[in-house]
C-alpha positions in Angstrom: 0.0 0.0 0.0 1.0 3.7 -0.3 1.3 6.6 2.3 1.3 9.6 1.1 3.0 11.6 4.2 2.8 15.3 3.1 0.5 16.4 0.6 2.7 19.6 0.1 5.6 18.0 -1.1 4.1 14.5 -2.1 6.5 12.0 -0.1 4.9 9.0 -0.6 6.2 5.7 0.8 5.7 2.2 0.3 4.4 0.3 3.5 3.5 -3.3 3.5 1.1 -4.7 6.2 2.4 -8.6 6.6 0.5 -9.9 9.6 -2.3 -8.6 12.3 -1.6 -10.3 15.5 -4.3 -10.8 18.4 -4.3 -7.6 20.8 -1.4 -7.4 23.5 -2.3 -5.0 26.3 1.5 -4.3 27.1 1.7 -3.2 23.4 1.0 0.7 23.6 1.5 1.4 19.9 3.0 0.3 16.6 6.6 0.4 16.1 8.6 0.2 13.1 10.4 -3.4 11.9 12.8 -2.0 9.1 13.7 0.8 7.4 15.4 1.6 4.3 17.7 4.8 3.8 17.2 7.8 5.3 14.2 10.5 6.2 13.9 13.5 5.1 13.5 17.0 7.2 10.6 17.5 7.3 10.5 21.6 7.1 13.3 23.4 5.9 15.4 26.3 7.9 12.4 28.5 8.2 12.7 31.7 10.0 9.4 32.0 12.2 8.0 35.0 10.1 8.0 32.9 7.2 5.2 30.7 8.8 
């Protein structure tokens, strides 16, 4: 499936859902297996007036 992160600048990313286990109350919330490469910043050297 896609994700499209930032409709601004269009990142998009490829995420693959492989298996839904049965709920685990000491599982809080979803963590990441693998990644590949690195992220982007996500805004650039903006001076606050700019916002």
């Amino acid at each position: 499936m896609e994700y499209l992160f930032d409709f601004g600048d269009q990142w998009r990313f490829d995420v693959r859902l492989e298996k839904i286990d049965p709920p685990d109350a000491r599982i809080k919330k979803p963590g990441i297996l693998e990644k590949r490469g690195e992220a982007p910043p996500q805004y650039l050297n903006l001076d606050e007036d700019e916002w």
